[in-house]
C-alpha distance (Angstrom), angle and dihedral (degrees) to the residues before:
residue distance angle dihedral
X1 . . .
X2 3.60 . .
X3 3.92 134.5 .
X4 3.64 132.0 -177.7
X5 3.64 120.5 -115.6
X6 3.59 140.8 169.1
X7 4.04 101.5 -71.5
X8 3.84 86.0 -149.7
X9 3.75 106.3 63.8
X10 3.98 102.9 66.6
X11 3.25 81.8 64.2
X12 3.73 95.8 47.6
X13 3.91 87.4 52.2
X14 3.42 91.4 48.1
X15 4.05 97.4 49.7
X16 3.60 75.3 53.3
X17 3.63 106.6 54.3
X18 3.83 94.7 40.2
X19 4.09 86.9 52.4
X20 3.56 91.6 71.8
X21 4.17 139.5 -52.2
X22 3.07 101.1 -101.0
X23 3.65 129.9 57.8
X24 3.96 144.9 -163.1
X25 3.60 127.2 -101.1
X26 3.39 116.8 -93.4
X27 3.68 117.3 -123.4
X28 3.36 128.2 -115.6
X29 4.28 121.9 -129.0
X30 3.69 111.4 -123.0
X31 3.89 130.1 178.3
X32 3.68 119.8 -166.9
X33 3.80 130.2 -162.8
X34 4.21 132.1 -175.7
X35 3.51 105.1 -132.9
X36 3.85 112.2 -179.9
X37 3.86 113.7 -62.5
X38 4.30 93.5 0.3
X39 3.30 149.1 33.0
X40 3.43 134.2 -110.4
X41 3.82 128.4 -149.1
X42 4.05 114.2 -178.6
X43 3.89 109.8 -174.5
X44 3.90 126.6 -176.6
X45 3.44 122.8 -119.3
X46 3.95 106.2 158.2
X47 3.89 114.6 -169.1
X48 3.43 97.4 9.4
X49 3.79 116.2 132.9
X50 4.26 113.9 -126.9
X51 3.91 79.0 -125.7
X52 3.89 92.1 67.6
X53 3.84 103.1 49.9
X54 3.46 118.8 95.4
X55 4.19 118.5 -178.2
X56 3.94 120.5 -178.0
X57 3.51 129.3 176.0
X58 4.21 116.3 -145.0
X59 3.82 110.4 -172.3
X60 4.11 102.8 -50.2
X61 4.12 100.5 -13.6
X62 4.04 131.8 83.6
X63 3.74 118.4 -145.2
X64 3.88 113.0 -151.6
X65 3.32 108.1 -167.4
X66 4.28 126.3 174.4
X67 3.72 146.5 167.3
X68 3.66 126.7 -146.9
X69 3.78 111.8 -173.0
X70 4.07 118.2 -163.1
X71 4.03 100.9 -112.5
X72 3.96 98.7 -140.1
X73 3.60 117.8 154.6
X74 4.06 116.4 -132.8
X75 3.93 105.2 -92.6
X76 4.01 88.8 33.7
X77 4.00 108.6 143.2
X78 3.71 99.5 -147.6
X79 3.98 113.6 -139.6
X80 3.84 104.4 168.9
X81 3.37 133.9 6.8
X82 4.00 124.8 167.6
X83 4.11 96.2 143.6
X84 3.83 108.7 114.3
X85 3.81 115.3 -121.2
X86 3.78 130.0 -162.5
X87 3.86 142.0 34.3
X88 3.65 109.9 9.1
X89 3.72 109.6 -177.8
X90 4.01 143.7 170.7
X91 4.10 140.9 -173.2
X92 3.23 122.9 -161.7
X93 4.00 127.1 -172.0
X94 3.61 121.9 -136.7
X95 3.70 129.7 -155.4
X96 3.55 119.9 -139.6
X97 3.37 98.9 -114.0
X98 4.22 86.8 83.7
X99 3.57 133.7 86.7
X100 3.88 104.7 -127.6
X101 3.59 96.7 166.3
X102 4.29 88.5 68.0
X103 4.05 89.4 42.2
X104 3.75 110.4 133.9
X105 3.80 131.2 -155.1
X106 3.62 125.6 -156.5
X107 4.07 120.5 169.5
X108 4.06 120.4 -160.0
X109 3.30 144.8 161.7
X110 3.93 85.3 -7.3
X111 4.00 93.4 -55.3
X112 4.01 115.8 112.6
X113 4.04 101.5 -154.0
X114 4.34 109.9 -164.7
X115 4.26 113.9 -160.9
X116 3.61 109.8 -158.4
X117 3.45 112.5 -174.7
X118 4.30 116.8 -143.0
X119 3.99 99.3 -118.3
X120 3.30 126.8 -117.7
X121 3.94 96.8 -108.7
X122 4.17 89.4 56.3
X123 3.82 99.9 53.5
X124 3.55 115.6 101.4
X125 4.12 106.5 -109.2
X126 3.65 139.0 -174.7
X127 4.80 115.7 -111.9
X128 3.50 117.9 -177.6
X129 3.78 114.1 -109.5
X130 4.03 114.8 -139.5
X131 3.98 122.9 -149.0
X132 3.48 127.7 -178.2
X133 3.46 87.7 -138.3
X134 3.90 106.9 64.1
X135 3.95 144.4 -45.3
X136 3.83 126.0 7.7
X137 4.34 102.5 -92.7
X138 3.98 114.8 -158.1
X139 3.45 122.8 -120.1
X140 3.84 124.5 -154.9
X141 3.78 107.9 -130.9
X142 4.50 125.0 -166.2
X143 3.67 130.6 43.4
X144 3.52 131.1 39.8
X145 4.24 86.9 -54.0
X146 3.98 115.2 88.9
X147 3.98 99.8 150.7
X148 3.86 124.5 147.0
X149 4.03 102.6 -125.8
């Protein structure tokens, strides 16, 4: 059997092997998007079982960390093979201004989606402005806005 592949990455694989054993992690692609009151952070993780990812959150950053194992069968004659394999792994620093302790994780089709919610403390709000001179006025507190109305 024969297949065409790129004639360029044995040798990439083999620079690799003879630059030493043991090798890095490979990254993992992310996007991230604010939508409304959180912020959403899809990474890819194709062929990686939901059994072999493992996030954890240490003061303001989320470690992503996977495992994606070739699936060969014993006798297998292997003819091409350009999918990475091993330790896949991603931090990501959070500001303050999000709730990690209401982040959710939820894994499919081989794409790990994160919800962080904006907390409380970070969302713009309205305080009520005193004056000696008259009524209460409201004052619009958060962001880049901080205008009397």
């Amino acid at each position: 059997m024969s297949l065409m592949s790129d004639p360029f990455a044995g040798f990439e694989r083999l620079t690799q092997q003879m630059m030493g054993g043991r090798q890095r992690p490979h990254p993992i692609p992310m996007s991230a998007v604010r939508r409304g009151d959180q912020v959403i952070a899809y990474l890819d993780l194709p062929g990686v079982g939901h059994e072999d990812v493992d996030i954890t959150i240490e003061r303001n950053v989320v470690t992503i960390r996977a495992e994606r194992r070739p699936n060969y069968q014993d006798g297998d004659e292997v003819i091409v093979d350009e999918r990475p394999y091993g330790v896949f792994t991603r931090q990501v620093f959070l500001g303050d201004s999000l709730d990690l302790d209401k982040m959710t994780a939820d894994y499919a089709r081989g794409e790990l989606c994160l919800t962080i919610p904006i907390s409380e403390k970070a969302k713009p709000r309205r305080i009520e402005l005193h004056s000696s001179e008259g009524d209460p006025q409201q004052v619009t507190t958060g962001g880049t806005e901080g205008s009397a109305s």
